[in-house]
C-alpha positions as CSV (number, residue, x, y, z in Angstrom):
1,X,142.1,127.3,39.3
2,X,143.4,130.1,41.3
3,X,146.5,129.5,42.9
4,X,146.6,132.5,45.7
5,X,143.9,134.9,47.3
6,X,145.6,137.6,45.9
7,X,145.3,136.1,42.4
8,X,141.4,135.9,43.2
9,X,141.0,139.4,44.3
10,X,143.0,140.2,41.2
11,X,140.6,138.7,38.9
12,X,137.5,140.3,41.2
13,X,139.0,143.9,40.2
14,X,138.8,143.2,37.0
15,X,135.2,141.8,37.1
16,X,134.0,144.8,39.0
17,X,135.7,146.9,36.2
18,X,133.5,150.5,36.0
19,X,131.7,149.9,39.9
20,X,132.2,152.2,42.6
21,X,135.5,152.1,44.1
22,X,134.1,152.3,47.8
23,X,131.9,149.5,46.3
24,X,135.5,147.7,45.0
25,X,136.8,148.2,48.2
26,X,134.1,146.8,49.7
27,X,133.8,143.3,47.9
28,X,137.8,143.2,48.2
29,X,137.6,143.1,52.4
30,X,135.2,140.6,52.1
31,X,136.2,138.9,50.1
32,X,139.4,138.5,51.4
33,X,138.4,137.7,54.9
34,X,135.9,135.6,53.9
35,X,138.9,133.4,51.7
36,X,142.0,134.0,54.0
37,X,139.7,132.6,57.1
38,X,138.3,129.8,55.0
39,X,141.2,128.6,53.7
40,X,143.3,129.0,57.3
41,X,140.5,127.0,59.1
42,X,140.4,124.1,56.3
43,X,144.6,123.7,56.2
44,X,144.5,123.5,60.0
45,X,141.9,121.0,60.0
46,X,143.8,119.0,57.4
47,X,147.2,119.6,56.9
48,X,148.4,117.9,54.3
49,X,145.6,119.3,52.1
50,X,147.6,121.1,49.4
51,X,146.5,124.7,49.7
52,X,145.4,125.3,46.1
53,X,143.1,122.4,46.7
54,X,141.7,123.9,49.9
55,X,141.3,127.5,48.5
56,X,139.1,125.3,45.2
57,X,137.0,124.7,48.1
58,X,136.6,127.8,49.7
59,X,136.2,129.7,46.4
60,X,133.5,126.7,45.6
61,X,131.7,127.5,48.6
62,X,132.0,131.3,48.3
63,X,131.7,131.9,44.6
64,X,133.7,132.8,42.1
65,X,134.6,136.3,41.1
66,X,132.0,136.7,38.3
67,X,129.6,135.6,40.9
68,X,130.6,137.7,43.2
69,X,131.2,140.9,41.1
70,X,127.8,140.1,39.8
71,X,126.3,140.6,43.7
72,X,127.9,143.1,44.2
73,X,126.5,145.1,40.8
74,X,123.1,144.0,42.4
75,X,123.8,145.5,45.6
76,X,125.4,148.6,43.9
77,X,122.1,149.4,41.7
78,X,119.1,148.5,44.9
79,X,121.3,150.8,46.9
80,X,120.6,154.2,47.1
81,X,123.0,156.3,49.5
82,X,121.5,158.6,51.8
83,X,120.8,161.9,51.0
84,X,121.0,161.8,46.9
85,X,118.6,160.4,45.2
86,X,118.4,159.7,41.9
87,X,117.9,162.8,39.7
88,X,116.6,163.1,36.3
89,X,119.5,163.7,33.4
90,X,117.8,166.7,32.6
91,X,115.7,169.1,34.5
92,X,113.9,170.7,32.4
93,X,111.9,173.0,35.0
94,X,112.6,177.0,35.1
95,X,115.8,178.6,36.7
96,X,113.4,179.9,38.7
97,X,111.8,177.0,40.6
98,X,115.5,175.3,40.6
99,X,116.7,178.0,42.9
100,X,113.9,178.4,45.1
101,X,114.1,174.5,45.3
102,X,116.7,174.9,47.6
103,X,114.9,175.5,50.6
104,X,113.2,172.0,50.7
105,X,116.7,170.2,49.5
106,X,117.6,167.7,52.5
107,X,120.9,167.2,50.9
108,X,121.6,170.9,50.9
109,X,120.8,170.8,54.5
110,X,123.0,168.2,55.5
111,X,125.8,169.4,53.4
112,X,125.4,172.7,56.1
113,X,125.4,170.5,59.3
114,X,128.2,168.9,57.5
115,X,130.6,171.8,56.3
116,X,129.8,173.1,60.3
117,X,130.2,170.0,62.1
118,X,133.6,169.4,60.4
119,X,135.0,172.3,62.2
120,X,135.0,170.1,65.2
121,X,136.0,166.8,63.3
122,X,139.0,168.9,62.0
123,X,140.3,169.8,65.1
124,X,140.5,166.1,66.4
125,X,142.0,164.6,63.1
126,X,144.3,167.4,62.9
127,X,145.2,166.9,66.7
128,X,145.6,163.4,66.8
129,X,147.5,163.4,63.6
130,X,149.9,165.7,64.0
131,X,150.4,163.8,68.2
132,X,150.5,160.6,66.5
133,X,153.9,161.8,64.2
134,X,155.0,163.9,66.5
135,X,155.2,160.9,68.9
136,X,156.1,158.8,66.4
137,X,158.9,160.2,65.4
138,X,160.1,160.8,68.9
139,X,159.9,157.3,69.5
140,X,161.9,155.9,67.0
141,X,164.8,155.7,68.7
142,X,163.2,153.9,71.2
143,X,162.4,150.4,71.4
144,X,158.7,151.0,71.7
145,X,159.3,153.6,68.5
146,X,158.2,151.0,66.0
147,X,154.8,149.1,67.7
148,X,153.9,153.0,68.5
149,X,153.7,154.0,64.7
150,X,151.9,151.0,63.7
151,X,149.6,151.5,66.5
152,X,149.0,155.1,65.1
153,X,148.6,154.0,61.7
154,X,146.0,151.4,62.4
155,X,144.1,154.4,64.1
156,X,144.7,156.2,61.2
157,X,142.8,153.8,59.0
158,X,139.7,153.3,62.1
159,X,139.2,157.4,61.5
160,X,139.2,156.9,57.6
161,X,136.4,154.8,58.3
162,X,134.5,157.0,60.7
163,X,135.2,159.8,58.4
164,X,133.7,158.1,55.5
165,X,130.7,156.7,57.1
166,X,130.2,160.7,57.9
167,X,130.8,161.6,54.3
168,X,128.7,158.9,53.4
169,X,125.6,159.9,55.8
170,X,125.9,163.8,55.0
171,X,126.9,164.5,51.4
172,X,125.5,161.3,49.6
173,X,128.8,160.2,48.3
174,X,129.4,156.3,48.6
175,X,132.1,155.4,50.8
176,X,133.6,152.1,51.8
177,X,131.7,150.0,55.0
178,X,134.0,147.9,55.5
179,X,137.9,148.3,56.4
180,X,140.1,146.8,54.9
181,X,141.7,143.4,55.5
182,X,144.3,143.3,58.2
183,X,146.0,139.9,56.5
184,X,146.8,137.9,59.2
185,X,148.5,135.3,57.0
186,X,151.5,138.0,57.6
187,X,153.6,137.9,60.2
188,X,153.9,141.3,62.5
189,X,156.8,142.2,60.6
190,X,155.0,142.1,57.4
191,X,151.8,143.9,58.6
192,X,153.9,146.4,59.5
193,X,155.3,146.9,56.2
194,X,151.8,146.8,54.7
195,X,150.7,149.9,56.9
196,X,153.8,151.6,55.7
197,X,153.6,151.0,52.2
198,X,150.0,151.5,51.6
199,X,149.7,154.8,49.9
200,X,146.4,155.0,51.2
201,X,147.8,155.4,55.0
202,X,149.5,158.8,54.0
203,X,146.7,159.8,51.9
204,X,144.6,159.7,54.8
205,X,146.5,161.4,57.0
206,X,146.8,164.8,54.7
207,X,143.4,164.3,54.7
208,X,143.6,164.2,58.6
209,X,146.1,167.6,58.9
210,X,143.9,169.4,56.0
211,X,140.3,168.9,57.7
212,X,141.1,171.4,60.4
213,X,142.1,174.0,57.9
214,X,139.0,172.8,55.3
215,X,137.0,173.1,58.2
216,X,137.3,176.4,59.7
217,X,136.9,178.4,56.3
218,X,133.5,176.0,55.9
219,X,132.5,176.8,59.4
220,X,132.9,180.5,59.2
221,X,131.8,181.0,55.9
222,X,128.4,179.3,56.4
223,X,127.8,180.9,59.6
224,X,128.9,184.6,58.6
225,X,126.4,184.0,55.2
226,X,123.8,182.2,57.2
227,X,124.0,184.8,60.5
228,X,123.3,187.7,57.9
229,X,120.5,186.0,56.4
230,X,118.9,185.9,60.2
231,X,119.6,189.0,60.6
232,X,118.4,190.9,57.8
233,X,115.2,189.0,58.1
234,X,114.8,189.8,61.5
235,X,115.8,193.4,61.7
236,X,113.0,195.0,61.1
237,X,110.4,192.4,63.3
238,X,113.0,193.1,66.1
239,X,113.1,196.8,65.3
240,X,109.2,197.2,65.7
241,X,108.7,194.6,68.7
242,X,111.8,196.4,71.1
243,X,110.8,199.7,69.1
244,X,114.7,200.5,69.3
245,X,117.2,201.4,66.5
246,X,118.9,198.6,64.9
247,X,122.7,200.7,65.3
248,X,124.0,203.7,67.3
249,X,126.3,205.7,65.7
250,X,128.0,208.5,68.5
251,X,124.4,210.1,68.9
252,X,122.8,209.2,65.9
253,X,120.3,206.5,65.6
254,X,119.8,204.3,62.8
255,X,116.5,202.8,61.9
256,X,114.7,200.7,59.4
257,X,112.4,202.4,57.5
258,X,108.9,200.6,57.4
259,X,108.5,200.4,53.7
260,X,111.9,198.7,53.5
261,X,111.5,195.7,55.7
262,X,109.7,193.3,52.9
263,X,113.0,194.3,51.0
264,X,115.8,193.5,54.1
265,X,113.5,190.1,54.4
266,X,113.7,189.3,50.8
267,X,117.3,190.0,51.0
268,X,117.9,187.9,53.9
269,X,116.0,185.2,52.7
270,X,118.3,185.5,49.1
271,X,121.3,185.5,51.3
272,X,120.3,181.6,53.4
273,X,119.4,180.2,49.6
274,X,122.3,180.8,48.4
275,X,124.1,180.2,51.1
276,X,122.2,176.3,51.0
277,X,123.7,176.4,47.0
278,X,127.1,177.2,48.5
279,X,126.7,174.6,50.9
280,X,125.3,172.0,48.9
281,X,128.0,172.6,45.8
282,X,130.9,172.4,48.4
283,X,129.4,169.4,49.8
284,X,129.5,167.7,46.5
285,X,133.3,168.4,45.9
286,X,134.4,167.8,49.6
287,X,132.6,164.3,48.9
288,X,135.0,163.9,45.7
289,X,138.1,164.8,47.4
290,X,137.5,162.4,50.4
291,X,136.8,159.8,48.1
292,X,139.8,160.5,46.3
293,X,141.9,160.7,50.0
294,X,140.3,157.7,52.0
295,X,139.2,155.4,49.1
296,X,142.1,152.8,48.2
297,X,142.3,152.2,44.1
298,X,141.3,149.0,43.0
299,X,144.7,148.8,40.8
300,X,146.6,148.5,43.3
301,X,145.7,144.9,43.8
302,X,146.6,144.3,40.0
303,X,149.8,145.4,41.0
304,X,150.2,143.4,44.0
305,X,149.0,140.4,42.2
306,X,151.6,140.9,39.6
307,X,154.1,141.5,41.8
């Protein structure tokens, strides 16, 4: 018989030992708000019910974590994220047909839109992090200092969410759907430590600040490769249909010889492909590292159980 929630979730960890830990995360918020709900409605409607009794009841209702972890594993291997598929362990088809593959790769293609889109998600993670601390820490001598931050934090954690839903959609790395618990078995004080405490707060605000960075190198570097591609492919079409020279140097003209356009449109068409690789390879490890930032680990409620 579990004596505590957090003595269940504990034992949920360890059942969803090897899962995803988006997928971790996941089961723990629901779990959690599923038991903490259950258990706060029966105690109110019957309070001399001793509470390990009552949480027998929810857990009896709910499942136990081996039933649980067991859905979950289900849900894990009939899900497939969005843009990655599952891929053979090992393709066996030329170099050759690989690389041209590209071109007709969704996920390399939304790994693009990503790495340019997150120019503008930079900007407003980096601008509301660095208000929110900057506000933050202005306040704290102030009475309203403290509610502020927590206010800030708890935004903090909504963005994580938007962020990884983003992630999730774009680059075809799980990410967590749920966010987690707010415990409202805590009092404010408490919930305020929580926010403080939990590594994962901080973790995603460096991810926040380093976006804007992250995504102006992604952002110019994908349209400076992908621009030159256009151009080079279009050169010599534009060349013929304006009948102008592509550059004017003082009073020299430059033009595209005829029997080098296939070559300037082969080039250009070289330069987009492996400027999709680029994209789709960064994609892949920006994926990692925001799972690594925004994704809580599943020890941690070993610890807090043993705690």
């Amino acid at each position: 018989m579990f004596k505590s929630v957090d003595q269940y979730l504990a034992q949920l960890v360890r059942e969803l030992a090897g899962v995803d830990p988006a997928v971790i995360q996941d089961a723990l918020a629901d779990s959690e708000d599923h038991l903490r709900t259950g258990l706060d409605q029966m105690v109110r409607a019957d309070p001399e019910l001793p509470v390990d009794r009552a949480l027998a009841q929810v857990i009896e209702e709910y499942g136990n974590p081996a039933e649980v972890a067991a859905g979950y594993r289900q849900f894990q291997a009939r899900t497939r994220v969005a843009m990655a598929p599952a891929a053979p362990p090992v393709d066996k088809r030329p170099t050759f047909d690989r690389f041209f593959e590209i071109l007709v790769d969704p996920r390399a293609y939304a790994s693009f839109f990503y790495m340019c889109f997150s120019l503008i998600t930079g900007i407003v993670y980096f601008t509301w992090a660095i208000i929110g601390i900057s506000m933050s820490v202005g306040f704290a001598v102030l009475i309203v200092g403290l509610p502020f931050a927590a206010a800030f934090l708890v935004s903090v954690r909504a963005l994580a969410l938007v962020e990884g839903r983003i992630v999730e959609a774009l680059l075809g790395v799980r990410m967590p759907s749920s966010p987690l618990f707010s415990y409202p078995h805590l009092g404010m004080w408490e919930r305020v430590k929580t926010l403080f405490q939990d590594s994962r707060t901080w973790t995603t605000i460096l991810y926040m600040i380093c976006q804007m960075p992250l995504g102006t190198i992604y952002f110019s570097v994908c349209i400076t490769l992908f621009s030159l591609g256009i151009s080079l492919i279009a050169t010599p079409v534009a060349q013929l249909v304006i009948d102008s020279p592509i550059m004017r140097l003082g009073g020299h003209q430059v033009w595209v010889p005829i029997w080098s356009a296939p070559f300037f449109m082969f080039v250009g068409v070289l330069v987009i492909m492996l400027t999709l690789h680029l994209a789709k390879a960064v994609g892949q490890m920006h994926g990692r590292y925001a799972k690594a930032l925004l994704v809580r680990d599943p020890a941690l409620h070993q610890a807090k159980e043993s705690a």
